[in-house]
N, C-alpha and C positions, 0 to 999 in steps of 0.2 A: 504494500500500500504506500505509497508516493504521497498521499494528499491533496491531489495536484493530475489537473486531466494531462498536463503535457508529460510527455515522455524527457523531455528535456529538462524537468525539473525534478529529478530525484532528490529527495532528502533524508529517508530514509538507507540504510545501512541493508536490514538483509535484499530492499528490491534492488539495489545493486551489485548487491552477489550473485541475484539469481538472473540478473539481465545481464551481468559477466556471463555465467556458467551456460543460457543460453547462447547468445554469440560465439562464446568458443566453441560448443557444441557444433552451431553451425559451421564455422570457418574452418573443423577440423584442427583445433589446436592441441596440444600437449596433453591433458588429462582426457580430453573427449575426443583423440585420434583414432580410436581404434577402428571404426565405424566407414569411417572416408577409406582405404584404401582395397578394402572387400568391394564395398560398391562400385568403383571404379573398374575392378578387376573381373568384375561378372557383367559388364554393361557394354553396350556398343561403343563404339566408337563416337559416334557424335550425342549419345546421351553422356559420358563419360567429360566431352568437350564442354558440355554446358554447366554442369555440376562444377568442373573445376577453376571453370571459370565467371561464367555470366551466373551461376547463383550465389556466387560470393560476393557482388556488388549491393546488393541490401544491405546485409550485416556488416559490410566494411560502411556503409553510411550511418548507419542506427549506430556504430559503433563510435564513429565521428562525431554525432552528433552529442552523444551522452557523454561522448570520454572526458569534458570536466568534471563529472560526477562522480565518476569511476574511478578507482584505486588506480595510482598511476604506479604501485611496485608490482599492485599484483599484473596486470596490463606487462609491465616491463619481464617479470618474469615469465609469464605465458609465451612475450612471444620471443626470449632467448633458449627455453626449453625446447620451445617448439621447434626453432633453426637447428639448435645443436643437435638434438633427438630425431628431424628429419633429416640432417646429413650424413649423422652416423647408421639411419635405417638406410639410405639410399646407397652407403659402400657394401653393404651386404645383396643390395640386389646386382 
């Protein structure tokens, strides 16, 4: 609960945990990657193309728009996990 119809105005603490924990969900990051690369793996080729790309233009915006509300350590650690932990998944492939 925010208080507040805009999305832009979080004031509360857990809804911005939990509109973290979605978005990361979405964009495939560190804690909630496991999901994104099954899917990609059993899909075509051009539904595979839109997933990894054009439906991650929402939540990179929703994400812009809130991120003065949002923890900028945890934001910061999400997405150095995320690099470091996707390059060292990708020398294995």
């Amino acid at each position: 609960f925010t208080g507040q119809w805009d999305i832009t105005q979080l004031t509360h603490s857990v809804s911005c945990l939990l509109l973290t924990a979605a978005i990361s969900m979405k964009l495939g990051l560190v804690p909630f990657h496991f999901w994104f690369p099954e899917v990609l793996q059993g899909s075509s080729l051009m539904t595979s193309l839109l997933l990894a790309t054009i439906m991650k233009f929402p939540p990179i915006v929703l994400l812009l728009l809130t991120s003065p509300s949002l923890n900028p350590t945890l934001l910061s650690m999400l997405a150095i996990a995320s690099a470091a932990l996707g390059g060292w998944m990708g020398l294995n492939q």
